[in-house]
C-alpha positions in Angstrom: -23.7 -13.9 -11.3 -24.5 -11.9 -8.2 -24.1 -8.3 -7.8 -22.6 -9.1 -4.3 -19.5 -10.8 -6.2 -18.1 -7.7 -8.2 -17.7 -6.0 -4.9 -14.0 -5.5 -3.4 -13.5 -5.5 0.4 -9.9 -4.8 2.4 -9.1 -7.9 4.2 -5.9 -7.4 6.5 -4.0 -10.7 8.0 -2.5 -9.5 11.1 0.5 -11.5 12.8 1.4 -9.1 15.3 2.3 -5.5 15.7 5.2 -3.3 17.0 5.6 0.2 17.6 9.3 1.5 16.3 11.1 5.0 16.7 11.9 5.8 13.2 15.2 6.7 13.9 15.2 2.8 14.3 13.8 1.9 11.3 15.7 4.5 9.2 18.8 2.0 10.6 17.2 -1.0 9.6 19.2 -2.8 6.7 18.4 -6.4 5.0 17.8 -9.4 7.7 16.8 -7.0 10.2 14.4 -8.4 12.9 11.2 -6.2 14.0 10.1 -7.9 17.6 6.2 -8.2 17.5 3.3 -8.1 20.1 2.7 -12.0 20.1 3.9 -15.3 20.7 3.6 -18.4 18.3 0.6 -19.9 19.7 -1.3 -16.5 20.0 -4.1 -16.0 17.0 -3.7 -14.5 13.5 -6.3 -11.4 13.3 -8.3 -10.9 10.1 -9.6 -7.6 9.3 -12.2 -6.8 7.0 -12.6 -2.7 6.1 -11.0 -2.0 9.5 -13.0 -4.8 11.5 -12.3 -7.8 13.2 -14.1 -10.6 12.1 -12.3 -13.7 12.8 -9.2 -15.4 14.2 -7.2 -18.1 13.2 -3.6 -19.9 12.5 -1.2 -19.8 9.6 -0.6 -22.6 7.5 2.1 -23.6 5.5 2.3 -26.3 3.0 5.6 -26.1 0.8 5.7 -22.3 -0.7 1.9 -21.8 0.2 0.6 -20.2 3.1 -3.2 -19.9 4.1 -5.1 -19.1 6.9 -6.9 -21.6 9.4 -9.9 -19.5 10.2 -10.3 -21.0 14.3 -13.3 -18.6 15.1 -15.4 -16.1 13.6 -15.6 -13.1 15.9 -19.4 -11.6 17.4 -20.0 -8.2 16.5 -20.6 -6.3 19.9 -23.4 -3.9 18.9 -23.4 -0.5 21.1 
């Protein structure tokens, strides 16, 4: 076994985004819609610790859902 395996990263699946007032969300109740940042054909964003590192699509299959990784993103080093 690698030592690289026992190591734990934060992976983030980002749909979209929305900034709220929280007087809004202290209104919110069950079924209530939250309007993101996207449309259906844009990308889903993974994150990994904080950076983006690919793009892709959700899948669903039944009760499953997985991610379509579409591209792996270039680091832009600075």
């Amino acid at each position: 076994m690698s030592v690289l395996e026992s190591i734990y990263v934060d992976m983030s699946i980002v749909l979209g985004s929305a900034q709220v007032p929280i007087r809004q969300i202290l209104k919110m109740g069950r079924g209530a819609m939250i309007p993101l940042d996207c449309g259906h054909d844009d990308p889903t964003l993974v994150y990994v610790n904080g950076e983006l590192v690919a793009k892709g699509r959700i899948m669903v299959d039944g009760d499953q859902m997985s991610l379509e990784v579409s591209e792996v993103v270039q680091r832009v080093r600075g």
